[in-house]
N, C-alpha and C positions, 0 to 999 in steps of 0.2 A: 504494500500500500504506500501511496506517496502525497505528500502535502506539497499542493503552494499555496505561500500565503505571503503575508509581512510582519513584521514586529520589532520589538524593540530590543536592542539586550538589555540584559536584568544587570548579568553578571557571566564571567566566565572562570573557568580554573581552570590550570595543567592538565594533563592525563596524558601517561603513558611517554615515549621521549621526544613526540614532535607533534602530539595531540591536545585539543583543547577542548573542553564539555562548556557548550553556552546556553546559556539560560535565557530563552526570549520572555516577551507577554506578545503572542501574537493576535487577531485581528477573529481568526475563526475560530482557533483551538483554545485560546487561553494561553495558560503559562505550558511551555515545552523546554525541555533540554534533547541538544541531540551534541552529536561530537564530532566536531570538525578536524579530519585528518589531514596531518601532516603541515597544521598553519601557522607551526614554529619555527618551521624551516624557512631557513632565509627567502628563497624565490617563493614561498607561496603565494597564488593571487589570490588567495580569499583572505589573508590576513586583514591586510587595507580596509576592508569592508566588515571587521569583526570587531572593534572595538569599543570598549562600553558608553552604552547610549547610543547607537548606531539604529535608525529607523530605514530597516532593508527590507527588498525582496526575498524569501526564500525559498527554497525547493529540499523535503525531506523526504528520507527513506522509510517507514518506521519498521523496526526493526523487534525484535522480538524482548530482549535486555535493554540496547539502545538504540534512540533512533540516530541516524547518519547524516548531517549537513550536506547535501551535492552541491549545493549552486548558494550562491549569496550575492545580492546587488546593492550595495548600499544606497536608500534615496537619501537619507539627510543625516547628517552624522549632528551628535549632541556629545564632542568629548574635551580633550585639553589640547589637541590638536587646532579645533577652530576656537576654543574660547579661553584657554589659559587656564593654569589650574586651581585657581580662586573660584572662575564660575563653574566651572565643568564639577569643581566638589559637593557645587549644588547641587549638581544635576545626579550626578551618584546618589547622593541621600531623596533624592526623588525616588529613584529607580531601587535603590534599598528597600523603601516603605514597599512597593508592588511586589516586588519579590516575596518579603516575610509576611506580608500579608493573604497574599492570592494561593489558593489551590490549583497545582499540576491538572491540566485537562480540562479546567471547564470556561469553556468561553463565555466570557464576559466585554459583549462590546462596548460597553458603556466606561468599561474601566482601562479597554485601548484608545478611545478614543480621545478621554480624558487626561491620558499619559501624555497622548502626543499633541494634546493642544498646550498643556501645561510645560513639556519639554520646551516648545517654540518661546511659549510669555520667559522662560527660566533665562532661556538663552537670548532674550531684549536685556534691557535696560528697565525691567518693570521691577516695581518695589516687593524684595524678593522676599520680605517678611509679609504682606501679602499671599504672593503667589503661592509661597509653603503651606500656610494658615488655610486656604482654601482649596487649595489642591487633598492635605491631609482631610480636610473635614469633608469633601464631597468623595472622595475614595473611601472611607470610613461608611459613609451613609449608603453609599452604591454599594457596597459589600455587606450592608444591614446589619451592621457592628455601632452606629450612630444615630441619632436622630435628636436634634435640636428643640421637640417636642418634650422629650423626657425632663427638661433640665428645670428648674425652680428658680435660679437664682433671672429675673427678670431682663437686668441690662447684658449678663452673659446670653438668656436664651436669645436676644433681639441680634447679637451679633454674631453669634452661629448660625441660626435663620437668615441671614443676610450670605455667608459663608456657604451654606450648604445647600439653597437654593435657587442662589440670584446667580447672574453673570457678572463675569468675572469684573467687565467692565461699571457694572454698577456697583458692585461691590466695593470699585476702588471711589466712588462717589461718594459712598453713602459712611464708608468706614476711613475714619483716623485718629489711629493709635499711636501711642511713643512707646521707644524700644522696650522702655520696660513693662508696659503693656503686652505687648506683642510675647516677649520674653515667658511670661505667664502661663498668657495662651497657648502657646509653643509648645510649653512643658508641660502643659494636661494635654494636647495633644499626642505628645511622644510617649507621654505615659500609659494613654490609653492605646496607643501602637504597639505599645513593648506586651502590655497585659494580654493583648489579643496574639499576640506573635508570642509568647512565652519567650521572649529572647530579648537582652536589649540589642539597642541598633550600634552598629559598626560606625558607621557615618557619623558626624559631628552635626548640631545642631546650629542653623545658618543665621545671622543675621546682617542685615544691611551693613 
C-alpha cells in the first residue's frame, strides 16, 4: 500500500548508519513516521527537503514494522536555514506541542491545517506571544483537551474565548497583554500541554 500526501515534520532521529525515522502531521493520515534511507549520506537528495518544519510533498511505502519514505518534495521549508535560529526555535516548540500531543494515524485536518497556517504567522514578524497563546489554545480545543466554557475565572474565560475561537487577526485587535501577562498565560498553557502529554516539553518557552 502507498501514500501521497503532505505534511509537516514533527521531528526526526538517527537510525541505523545513514538512516533517518521522520515524524510528519500529515494532511490525510494524521501523524506518520516512516524512515528515510540512506539521507545521511553526503549526496543524498532527499536530505535538503527533510529538515524540521519542512511542509512537503510525500510519497510512502507502508510497510508492515515500518513504513518507507520514496519521494519527498519540499513546498515551504519552516527551519534555521530561512529564518535563523532565534525564530526557527519557535517554530520547533510549535511543532513539539503536535507531536506530544497528536495520536499516530488518525487524521485530523483541522489540526494540519492549523499547523501550517500558524507555521507561516510564526515565520512573519507577528507578535509571537500571541501566535503561541492561540495557536496552543485552539490545538488544545481541536483535540477536545480545552474549552474556554469550562473556566470560572471571568476576564481569563473572555480571553480564551477570544483565543480559541476568533481569528487570529481579531484576536490581535481585540487582545493586549504585557509580557508578564502573557508569561502567565503561557504557563497554564504548557502546563496543561505537559498534563495531557504526561511529559514535559523539550522546547523552551518563547517570548517576544
Amino acid at each position: 500500500m502507498y501514500l501521497a500526501t503532505e505534511g509537516v515534520i514533527l521531528s526526526r532521529r538517527n537510525f541505523g548508519e545513514a538512516d533517518r525515522l521522520i515524524t510528519l502531521y500529515t494532511k490525510d493520515h494524521g501523524k506518520i513516521t516512516a524512515i528515510a534511507k540512506g539521507v545521511r549520506r553526503p549526496r543524498s537528495k532527499k536530505a535538503g527537503h527533510l529538515e524540521l518544519g519542512s511542509w512537503c510533498k510525500i510519497f510512502v511505502a507502508r510497510g508492515k514494522n515500518l513504513d518507507l519514505l520514496t519521494e519527498v518534495e519540499s513546498k515551504r521549508p519552516f527551519g534555521i536555514a530561512e529564518f535563523g535560529e532565534k525564530k526557527a526555535n519557535k517554530i520547533y516548540h510549535l511543532l513539539e506541542i503536535v507531536d506530544v500531543l497528536t495520536p499516530a494515524n488518525q487524521k485530523n485536518l483541522k489540526v494540519f491545517s492549523l499547523l501550517v497556517s500558524f507555521l507561516k504567522k510564526a515565520s512573519r514578524d507577528e507578535d509571537f506571544n500571541l501566535v503561541s497563546s492561540a495557536f496552543k489554545t485552539k490545538l488544545l480545543s481541536s483535540l477536545g483537551f480545552f474549552s474556554s466554557h469550562n473556566l470560572k475565572d471571568s476576564q481569563a474565560k473572555n480571553i480564551f474565548a477570544i483565543l480559541e475561537n476568533d481569528d487570529f487577526q481579531i484576536a490581535q485587535e481585540k487582545i493586549n497583554l504585557t509580557d508578564s501577562s502573557y508569561l502567565k498565560l503561557l504557563a497554564f498553557l504548557d502546563s496543561m500541554i505537559e498534563s495531557v502529554a504526561g511529559q514535559k516539553l523539550k522546547t523552551a518557552r518563547f517570548l517576544n
